[in-house]
C-alpha positions, 0 to 999 in steps of 0.5 A, spaced: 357 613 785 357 619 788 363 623 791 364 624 798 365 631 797 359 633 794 354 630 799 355 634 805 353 642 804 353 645 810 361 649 812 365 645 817 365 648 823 371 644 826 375 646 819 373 653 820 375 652 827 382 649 826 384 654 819 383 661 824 387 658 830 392 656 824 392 663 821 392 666 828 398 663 829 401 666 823 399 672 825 402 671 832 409 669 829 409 675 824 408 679 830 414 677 833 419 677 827 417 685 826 418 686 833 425 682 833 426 686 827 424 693 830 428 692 836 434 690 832 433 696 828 432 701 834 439 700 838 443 702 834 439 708 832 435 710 838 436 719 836 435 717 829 428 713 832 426 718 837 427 724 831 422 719 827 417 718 832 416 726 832 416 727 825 410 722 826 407 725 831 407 732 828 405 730 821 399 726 826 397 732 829 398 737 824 393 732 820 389 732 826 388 740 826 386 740 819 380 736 820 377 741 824 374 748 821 379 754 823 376 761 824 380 766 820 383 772 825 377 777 823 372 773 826 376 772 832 377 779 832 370 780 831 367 776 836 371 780 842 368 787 840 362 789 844 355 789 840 353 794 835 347 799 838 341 798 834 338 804 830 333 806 834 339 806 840 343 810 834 338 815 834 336 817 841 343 819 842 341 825 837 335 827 839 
């Protein structure tokens, strides 16, 4: 006699199904508890809590400017100049 659980290949889609709700569910009930915990930790502290967020915020945007190719100052300086005179334009100032 065969067992049951080897007659049937194909994935279950109500199993599937039923373990996403579940593990949604979880998620859903960790979001809560980390917001609770969140909340619990910020009411006592709430200078100590806008001083972190700006740290973040600075190391983020520092981050952020390091990923973008900076210009050294000589080639900012060099790009306001007014262009050079070729040499033929050189050469009819003299003669």
């Amino acid at each position: 006699m065969r067992d049951a659980s080897f007659t049937s290949t194909k994935p279950r889609p109500d199993a599937a199904e039923g373990s996403l709700t579940q593990s949604l569910q979880h998620a859903s009930e960790r979001a809560r508890e980390v917001a609770g915990d969140v909340v619990e930790t910020v009411k006592p502290y709430p200078m100590a809590t806008i001083a972190v967020a700006a740290g973040l915020a600075f190391a983020l945007g520092a981050l952020w400017s390091m990923r973008r190719p900076q210009r050294s100052q000589l080639e900012r300086w060099m790009q306001r100049l007014p262009p050079l005179p070729d040499a033929k334009a050189v050469r009819s100032y003299w003669h």
